[in-house]
Backbone bond lengths (Angstrom), bond angles and torsions (degrees), N, CA, C in turn:
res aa  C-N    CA-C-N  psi(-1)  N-CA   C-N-CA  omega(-1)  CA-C   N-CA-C  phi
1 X - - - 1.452 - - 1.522 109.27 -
2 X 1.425 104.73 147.44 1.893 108.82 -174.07 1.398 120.23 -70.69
3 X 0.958 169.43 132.22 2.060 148.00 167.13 1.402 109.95 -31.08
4 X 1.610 122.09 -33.55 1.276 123.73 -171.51 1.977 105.58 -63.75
5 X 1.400 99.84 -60.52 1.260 124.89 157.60 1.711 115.23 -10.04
6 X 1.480 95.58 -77.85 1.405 117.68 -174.92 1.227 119.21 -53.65
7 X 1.140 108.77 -45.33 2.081 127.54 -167.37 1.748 84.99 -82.89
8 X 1.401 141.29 -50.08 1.567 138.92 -177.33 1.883 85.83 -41.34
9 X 1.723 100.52 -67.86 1.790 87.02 -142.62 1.708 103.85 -72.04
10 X 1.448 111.56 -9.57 1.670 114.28 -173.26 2.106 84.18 -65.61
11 X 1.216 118.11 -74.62 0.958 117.58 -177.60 1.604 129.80 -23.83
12 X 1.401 112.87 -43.92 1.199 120.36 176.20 1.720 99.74 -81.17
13 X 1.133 118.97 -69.16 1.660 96.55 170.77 1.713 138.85 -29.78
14 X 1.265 110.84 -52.48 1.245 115.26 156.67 1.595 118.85 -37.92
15 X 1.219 114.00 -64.61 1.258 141.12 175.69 2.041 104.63 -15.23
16 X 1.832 82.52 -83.17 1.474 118.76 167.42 1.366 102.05 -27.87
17 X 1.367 104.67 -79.88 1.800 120.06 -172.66 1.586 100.40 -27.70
18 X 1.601 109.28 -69.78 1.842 121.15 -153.79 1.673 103.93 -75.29
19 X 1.656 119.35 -4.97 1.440 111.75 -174.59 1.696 104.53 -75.06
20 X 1.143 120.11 -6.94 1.335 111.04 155.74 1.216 131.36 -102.22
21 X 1.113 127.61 16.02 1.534 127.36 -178.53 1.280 113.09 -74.57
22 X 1.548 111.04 161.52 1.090 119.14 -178.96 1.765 137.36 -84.46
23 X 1.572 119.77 110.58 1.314 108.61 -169.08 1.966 108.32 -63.56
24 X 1.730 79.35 134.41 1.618 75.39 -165.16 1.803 88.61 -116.41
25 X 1.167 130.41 31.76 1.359 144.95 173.16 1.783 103.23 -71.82
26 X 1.325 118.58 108.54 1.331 106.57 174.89 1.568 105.47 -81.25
27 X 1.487 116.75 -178.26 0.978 139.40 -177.58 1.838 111.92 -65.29
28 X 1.378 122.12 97.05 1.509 104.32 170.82 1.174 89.59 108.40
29 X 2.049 128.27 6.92 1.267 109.93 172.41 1.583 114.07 72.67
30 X 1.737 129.07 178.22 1.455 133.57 166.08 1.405 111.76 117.48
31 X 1.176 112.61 158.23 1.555 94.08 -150.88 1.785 99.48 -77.72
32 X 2.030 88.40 169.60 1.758 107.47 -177.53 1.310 113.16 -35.21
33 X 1.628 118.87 -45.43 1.536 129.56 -155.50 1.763 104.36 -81.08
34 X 1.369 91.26 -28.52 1.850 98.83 175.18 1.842 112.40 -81.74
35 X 1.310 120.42 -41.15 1.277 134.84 151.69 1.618 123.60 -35.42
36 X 1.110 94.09 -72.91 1.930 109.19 -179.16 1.502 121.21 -69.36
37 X 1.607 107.94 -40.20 1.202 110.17 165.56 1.915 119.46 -56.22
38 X 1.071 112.85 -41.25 1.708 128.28 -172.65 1.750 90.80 -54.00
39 X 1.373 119.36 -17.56 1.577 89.28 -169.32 2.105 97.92 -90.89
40 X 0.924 92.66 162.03 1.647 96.98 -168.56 2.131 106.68 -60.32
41 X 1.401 94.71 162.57 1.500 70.58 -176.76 1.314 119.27 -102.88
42 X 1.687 116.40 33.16 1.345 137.58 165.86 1.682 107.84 -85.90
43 X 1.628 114.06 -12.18 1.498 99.75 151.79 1.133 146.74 -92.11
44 X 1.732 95.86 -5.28 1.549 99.37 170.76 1.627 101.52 -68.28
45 X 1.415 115.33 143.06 1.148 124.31 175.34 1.720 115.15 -70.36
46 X 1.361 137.44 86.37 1.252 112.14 -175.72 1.350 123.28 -60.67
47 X 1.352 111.23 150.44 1.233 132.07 176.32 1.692 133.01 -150.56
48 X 1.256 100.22 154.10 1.501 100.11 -161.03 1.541 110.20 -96.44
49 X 1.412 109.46 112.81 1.589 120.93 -145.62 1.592 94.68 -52.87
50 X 1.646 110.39 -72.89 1.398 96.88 -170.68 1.682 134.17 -63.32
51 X 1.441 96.80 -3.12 2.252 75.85 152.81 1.230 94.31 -93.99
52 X 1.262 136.25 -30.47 1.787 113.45 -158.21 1.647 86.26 -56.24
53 X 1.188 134.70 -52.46 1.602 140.57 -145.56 1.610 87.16 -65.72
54 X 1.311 145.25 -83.91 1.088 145.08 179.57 1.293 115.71 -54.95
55 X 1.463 158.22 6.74 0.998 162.19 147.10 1.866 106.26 -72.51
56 X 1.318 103.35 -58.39 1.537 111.91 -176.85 1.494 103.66 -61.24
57 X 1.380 125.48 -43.05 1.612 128.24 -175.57 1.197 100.66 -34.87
58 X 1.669 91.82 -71.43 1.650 94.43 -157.73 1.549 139.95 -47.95
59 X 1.974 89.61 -14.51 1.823 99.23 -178.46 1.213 132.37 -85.75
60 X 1.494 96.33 4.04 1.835 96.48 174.93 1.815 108.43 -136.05
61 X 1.347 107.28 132.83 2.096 107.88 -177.61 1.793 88.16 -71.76
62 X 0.996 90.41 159.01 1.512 126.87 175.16 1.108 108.59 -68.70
63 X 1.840 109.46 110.09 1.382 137.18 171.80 1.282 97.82 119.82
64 X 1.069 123.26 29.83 1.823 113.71 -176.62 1.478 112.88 -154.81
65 X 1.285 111.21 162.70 1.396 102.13 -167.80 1.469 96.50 -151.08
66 X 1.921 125.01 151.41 0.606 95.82 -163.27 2.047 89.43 -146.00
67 X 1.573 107.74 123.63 1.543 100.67 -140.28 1.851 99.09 -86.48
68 X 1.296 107.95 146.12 1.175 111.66 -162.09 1.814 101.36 -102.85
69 X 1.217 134.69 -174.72 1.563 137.86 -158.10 2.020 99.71 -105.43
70 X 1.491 120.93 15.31 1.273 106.00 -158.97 0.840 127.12 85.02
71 X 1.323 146.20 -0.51 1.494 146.67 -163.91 1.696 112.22 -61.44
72 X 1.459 98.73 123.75 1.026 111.03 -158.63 1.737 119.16 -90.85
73 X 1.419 119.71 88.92 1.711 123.25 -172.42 1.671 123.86 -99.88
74 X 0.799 136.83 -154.26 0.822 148.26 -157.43 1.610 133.42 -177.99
75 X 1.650 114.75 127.95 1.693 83.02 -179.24 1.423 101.18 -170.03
76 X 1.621 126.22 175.81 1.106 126.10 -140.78 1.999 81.32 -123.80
77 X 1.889 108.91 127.46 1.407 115.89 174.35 1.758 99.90 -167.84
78 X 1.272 93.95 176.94 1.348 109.68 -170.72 1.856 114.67 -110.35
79 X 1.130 110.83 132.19 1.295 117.20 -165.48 1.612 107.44 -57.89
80 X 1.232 156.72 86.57 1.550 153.61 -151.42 1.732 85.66 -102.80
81 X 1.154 146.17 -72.94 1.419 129.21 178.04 2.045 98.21 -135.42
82 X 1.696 71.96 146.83 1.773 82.74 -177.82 1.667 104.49 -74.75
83 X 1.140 115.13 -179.96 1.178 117.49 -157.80 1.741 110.55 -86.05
84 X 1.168 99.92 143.60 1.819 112.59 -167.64 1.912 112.94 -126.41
85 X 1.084 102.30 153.08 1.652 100.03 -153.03 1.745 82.32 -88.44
86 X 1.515 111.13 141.28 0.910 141.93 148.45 1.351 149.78 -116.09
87 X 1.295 126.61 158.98 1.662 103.77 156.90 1.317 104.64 -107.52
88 X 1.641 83.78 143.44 1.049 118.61 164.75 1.556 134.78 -119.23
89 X 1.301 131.05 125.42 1.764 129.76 -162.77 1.405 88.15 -119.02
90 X 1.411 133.52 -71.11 1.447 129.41 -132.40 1.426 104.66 -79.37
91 X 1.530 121.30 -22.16 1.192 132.03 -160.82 1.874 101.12 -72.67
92 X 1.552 103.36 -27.88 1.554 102.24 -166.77 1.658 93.53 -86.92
93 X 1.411 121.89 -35.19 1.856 110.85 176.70 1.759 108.26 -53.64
94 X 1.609 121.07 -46.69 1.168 108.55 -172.92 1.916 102.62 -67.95
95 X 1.381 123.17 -47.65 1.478 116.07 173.65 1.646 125.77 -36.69
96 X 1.760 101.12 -29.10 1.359 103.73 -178.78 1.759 106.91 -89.47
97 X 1.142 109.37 -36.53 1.782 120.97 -166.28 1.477 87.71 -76.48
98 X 1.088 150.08 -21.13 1.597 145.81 152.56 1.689 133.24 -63.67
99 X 1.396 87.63 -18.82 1.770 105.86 -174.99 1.244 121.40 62.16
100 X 1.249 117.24 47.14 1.366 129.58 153.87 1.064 124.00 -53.72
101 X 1.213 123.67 125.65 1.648 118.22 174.65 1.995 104.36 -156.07
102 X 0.924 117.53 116.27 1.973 122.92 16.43 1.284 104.18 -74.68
103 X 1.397 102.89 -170.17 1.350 118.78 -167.58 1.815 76.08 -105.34
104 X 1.377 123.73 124.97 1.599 117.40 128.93 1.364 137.48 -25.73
105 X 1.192 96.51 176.43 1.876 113.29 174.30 1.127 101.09 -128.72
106 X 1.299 126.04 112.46 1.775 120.65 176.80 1.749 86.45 -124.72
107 X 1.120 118.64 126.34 1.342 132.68 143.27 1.431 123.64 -137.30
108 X 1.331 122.77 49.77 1.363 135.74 -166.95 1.142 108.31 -150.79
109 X 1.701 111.31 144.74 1.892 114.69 160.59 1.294 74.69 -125.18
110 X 1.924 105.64 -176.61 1.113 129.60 146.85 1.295 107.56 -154.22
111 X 1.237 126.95 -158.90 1.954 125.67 -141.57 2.014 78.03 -146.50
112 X 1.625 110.06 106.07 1.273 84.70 153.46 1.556 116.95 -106.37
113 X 1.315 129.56 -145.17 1.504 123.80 144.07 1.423 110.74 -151.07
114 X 1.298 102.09 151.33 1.662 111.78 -158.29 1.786 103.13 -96.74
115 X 1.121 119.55 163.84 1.510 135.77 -159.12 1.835 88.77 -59.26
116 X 1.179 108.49 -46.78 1.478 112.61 171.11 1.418 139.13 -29.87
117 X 2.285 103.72 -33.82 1.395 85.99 -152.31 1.918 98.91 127.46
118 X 1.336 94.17 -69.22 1.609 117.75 -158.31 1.765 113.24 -50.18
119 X 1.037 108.76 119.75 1.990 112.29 -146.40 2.130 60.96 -105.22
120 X 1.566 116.84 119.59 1.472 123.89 151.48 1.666 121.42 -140.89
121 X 1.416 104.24 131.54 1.637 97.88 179.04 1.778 118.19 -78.82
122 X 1.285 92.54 172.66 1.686 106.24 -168.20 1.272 91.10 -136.11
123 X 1.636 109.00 161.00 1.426 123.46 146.47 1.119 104.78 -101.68
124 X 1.817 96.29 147.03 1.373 96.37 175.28 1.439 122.27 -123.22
125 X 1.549 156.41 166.48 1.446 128.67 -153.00 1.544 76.24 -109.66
126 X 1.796 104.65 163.27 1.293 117.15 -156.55 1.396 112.05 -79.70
127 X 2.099 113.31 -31.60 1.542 102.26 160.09 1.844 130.72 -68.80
128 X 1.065 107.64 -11.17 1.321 125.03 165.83 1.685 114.85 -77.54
129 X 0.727 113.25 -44.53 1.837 125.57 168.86 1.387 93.08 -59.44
130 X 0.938 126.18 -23.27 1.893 106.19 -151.47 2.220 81.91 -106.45
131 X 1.079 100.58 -23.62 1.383 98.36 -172.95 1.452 118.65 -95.65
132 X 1.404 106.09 -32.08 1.797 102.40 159.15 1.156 118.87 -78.50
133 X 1.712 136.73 0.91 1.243 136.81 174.36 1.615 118.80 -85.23
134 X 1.253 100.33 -24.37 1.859 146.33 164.20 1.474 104.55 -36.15
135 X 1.907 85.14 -76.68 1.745 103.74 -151.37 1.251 117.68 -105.83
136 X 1.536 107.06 -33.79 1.929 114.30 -177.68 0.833 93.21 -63.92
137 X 1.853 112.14 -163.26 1.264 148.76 -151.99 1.385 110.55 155.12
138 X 1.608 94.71 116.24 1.834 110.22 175.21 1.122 121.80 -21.73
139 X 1.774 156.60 169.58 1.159 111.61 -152.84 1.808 162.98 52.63
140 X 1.073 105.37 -48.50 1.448 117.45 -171.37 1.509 109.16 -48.34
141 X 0.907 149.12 133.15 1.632 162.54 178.07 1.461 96.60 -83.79
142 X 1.304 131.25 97.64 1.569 121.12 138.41 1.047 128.02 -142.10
143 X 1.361 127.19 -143.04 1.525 132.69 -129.85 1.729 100.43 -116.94
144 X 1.564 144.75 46.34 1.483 103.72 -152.45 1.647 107.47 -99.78
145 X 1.451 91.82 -172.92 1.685 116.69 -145.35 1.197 97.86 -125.80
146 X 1.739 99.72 111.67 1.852 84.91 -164.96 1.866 102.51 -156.02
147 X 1.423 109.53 175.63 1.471 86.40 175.07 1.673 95.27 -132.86
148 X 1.164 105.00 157.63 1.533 119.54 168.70 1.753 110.72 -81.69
149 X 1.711 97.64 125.25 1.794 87.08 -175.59 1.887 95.72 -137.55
150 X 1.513 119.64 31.42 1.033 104.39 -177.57 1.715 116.01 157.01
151 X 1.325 119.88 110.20 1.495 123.07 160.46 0.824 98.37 -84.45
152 X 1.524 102.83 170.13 1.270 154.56 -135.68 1.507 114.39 166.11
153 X 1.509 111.94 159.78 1.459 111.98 -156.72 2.094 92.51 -77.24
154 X 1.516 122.91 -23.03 0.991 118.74 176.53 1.545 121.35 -79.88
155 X 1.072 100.61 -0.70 1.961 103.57 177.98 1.494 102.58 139.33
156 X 1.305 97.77 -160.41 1.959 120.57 175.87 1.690 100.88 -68.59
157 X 1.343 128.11 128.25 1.172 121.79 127.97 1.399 121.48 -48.87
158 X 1.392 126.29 149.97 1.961 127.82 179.37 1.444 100.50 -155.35
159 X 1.027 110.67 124.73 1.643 111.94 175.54 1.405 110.59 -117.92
160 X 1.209 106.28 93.36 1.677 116.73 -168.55 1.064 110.40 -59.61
161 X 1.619 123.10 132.81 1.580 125.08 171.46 1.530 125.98 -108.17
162 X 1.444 123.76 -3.70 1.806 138.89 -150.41 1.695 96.68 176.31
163 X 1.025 88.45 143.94 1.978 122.70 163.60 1.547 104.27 -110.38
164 X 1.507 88.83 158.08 2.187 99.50 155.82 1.133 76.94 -158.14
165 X 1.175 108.99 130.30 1.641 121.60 122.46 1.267 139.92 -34.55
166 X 1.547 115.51 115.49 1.647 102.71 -173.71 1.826 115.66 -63.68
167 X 1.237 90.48 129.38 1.809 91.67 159.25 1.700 134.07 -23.55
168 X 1.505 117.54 116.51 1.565 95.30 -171.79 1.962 91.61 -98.87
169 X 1.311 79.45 167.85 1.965 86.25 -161.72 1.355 105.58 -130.27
């Protein structure tokens, strides 16, 4: 088969794949982090970072990536560095090949670490960056609010949008 070939039917697969995704455009427009956040945070699916991290590894060989619908999780880690401006390119093809709309502002990672040990970066969306730079603190144990948009041979992509603080008891 030709590359021209290849990139036609990748295209139409993709295509196929994202014609069901979910419009996550609220009403009146405003950005992703104002949108995504509004849903309660009993829809992020919780999950327990380090199998999701080794579960997601294993599904894609090395050099490939494979873009997921947004799925929206949740999970319990420790702040390892607050969030730092980056570039970022690939993160906005999987936001678009998902059908996001609006489109976000991601110009941020940060370093969390998982109950494990496990030192892994995130993206983070840029009104959310501006608010964990605010309120966290290196260290801090919490709750974040995030969606899965993509393996890779190193794990889940997650582009965090919200924190909570766990409950003191």
């Amino acid at each position: 088969m030709n590359k021209v070939f290849k990139l036609l039917l990748l295209g139409l697969v993709l295509s196929a794949t994202c014609a069901g995704a979910v419009d996550n455009q609220a009403e009146g427009g405003g950005e992703m982090a104002q949108t995504m956040v509004k849903q309660a945070p009993g829809d992020f699916v919780a999950v327990d970072i380090d199998t999701f991290i080794v579960a997601e590894k294993g599904k894609v060989p090395k050099g490939k990536k494979m873009i997921k619908m947004a799925e929206p999780i949740s999970f319990v880690a420790s702040v390892k560095r607050l969030p730092e401006q980056r570039d970022m390119s690939y993160v906005y093809t999987a936001l678009e090949v998902a059908g996001v709309q609006p489109m976000p502002k991601v110009e941020h990672r940060m370093f969390i670490e998982t109950t494990a040990g496990r030192i892994f970066p995130v993206y983070v969306e840029s009104a959310a960056a501006e608010k964990f730079a605010a309120n966290l603190h290196v260290d801090e144990h919490v709750r974040l609010l995030g969606y899965h948009l993509y393996n890779y041979a190193k794990g889940p992509a997650i582009m965090v949008v919200d924190y909570q603080r766990p409950e003191l008891h």
